[in-house]
C-alpha positions in Angstrom: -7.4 -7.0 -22.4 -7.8 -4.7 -19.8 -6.4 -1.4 -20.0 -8.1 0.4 -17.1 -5.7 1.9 -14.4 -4.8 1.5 -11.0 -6.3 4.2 -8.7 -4.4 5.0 -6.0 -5.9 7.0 -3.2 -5.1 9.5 -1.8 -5.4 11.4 -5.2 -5.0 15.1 -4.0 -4.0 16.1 -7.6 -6.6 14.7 -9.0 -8.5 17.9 -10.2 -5.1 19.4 -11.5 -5.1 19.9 -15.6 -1.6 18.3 -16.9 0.0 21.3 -17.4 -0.8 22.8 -13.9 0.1 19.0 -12.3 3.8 19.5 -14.6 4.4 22.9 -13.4 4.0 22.1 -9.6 6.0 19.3 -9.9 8.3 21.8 -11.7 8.5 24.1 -8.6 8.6 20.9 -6.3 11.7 20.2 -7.7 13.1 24.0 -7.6 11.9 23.8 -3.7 13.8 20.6 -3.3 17.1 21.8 -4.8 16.6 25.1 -2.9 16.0 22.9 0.5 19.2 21.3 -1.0 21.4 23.6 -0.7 20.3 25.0 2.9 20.8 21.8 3.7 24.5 21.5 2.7 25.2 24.9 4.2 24.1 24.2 7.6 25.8 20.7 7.1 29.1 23.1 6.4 28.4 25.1 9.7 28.1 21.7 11.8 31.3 21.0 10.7 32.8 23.8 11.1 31.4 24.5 14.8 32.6 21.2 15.3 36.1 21.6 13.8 36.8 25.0 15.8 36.1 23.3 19.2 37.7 19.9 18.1 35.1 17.7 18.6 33.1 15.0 16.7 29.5 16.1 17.6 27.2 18.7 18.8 25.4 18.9 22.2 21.9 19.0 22.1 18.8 17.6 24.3 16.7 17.3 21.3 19.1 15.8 18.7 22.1 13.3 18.0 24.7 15.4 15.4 28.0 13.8 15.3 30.5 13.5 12.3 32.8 10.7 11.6 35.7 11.3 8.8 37.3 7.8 8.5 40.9 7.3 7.1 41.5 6.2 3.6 44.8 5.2 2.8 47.0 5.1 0.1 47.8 2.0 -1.8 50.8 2.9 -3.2 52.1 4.0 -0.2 51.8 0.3 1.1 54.7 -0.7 -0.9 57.3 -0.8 1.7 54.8 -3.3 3.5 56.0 -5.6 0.6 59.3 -6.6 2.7 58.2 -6.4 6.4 55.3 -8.7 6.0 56.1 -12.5 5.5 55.1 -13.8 2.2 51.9 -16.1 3.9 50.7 -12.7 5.3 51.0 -10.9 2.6 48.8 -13.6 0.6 46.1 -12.6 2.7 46.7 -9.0 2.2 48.4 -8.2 -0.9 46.9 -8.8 -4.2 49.5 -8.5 -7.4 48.4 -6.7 -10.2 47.3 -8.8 -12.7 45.3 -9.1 -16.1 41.8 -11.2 -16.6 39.5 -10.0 -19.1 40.7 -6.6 -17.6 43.6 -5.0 -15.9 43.4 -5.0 -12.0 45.8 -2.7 -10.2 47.8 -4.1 -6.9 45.5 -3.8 -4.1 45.6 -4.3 -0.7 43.3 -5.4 1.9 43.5 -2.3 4.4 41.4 -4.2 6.9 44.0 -7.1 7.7 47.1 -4.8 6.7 45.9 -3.0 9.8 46.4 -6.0 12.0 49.0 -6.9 10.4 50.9 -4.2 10.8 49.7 -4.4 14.6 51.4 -7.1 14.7 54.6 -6.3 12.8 55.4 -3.3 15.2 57.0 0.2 14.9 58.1 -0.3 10.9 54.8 -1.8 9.7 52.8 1.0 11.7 54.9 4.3 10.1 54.5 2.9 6.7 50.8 2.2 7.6 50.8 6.1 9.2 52.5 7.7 6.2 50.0 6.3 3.4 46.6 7.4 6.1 44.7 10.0 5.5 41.6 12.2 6.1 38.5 10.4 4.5 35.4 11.9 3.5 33.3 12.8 6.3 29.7 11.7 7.4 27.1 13.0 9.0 24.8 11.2 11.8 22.1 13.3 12.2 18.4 12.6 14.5 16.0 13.7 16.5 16.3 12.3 20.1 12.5 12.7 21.3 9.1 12.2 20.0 6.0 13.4 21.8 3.1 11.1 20.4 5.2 10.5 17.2 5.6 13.8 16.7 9.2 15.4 17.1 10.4 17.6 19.2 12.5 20.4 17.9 14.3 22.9 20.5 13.0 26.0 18.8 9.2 25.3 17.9 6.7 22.0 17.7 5.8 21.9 13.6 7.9 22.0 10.8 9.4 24.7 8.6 7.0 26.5 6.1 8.1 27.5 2.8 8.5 30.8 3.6 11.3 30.1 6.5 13.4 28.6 3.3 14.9 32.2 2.9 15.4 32.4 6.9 17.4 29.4 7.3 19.4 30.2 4.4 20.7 33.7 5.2 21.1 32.8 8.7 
C-alpha cells in the first residue's frame, strides 16, 4: 500500500514548524475577519451614499457598484387573492396547506400571482401592494478595467497592504 503523499507545488510553507504553520494560519483568519468587517462597513456607506441621493448605484470610471433590494411579499397577506382569482388560476398559484410526511403551510407562487394579479386589475394589484415589501438588499460590485490583467483602481495601481487595514477602517 502506498502511503506517500501528494506534493503539491508551490509549497511556500514548506520550511514552517507545525506550530509556526498553525499560528499563521491563526492570524490569517484574525486578518480575514478583520478584512470582514471593513468590508461590511464600507458596504453600509455604499448604501447609505446611495440611499441619501435615491439611487441604485454609484458613478465611477473604474467600477460597476449598484444595489438591488427586491420585494418579498407576504403570504398571508395573499389571502384576499383567494376570491378574486378564478379557481383554475388559483390552481396554478395557490397551494393549500396540507400534511405529507410533514406539515406544509399554504403557499403561493409569487411569480404567477404577479401576472395574475396583472391581469385581475385594480383589486388583485392593492392586495398584491399591501402584502410587498422591502427585501434584503444585494450588492453588485466590479472593477470595470484591466490593464494587462491587472486592475485598475481610481486611487493607486496595487493592492491594499496590511497596514492600510486600520486606514480603511477608520475612514
Amino acid at each position: 500500500m502506498n502511503t506517500s503523499t501528494v506534493a503539491y507545488e508551490p509549497r511556500p510553507h514548506q520550511g514552517k514548524s507545525d506550530e509556526r504553520l498553525l499560528d499563521d494560519y491563526d492570524l490569517c483568519i484574525e486578518h480575514i475577519e478583520k478584512w470582514e468587517e471593513v468590508k461590511l462597513g464600507l458596504e453600509a456607506e455604499m448604501h447609505q451614499r446611495m440611499r441619501e441621493r435615491g439611487a441604485t448605484a454609484i458613478p465611477s470610471e473604474h467600477y460597476v457598484c449598484e444595489i438591488k433590494t427586491p420585494p418579498v411579499y407576504d403570504q398571508a397577506a395573499f389571502a384576499p387573492l383567494k376570491e378574486v382569482f378564478g379557481e383554475m388560476d388559483l390552481e396554478t398559484c395557490y397551494t393549500e396547506a396540507h400534511q405529507a410526511l410533514v406539515e406544509f403551510q399554504e403557499q403561493w407562487n409569487t411569480v404567477k400571482v404577479l401576472a395574475l394579479a396583472r391581469r385581475y386589475g385594480a383589486q388583485a394589484q392593492s392586495v398584491v401592494e399591501h402584502a410587498k415589501s422591502e427585501g434584503r438588499p444585494s450588492f453588485k460590485f466590479a472593477r470595470r478595467k484591466r490593464e494587462n490583467g491587472v486592475p485598475i483602481r481610481s486611487h493607486h495601481l496595487g493592492s491594499h497592504s496590511s497596514d492600510e487595514l486600520s486606514d480603511l477602517s477608520a475612514g
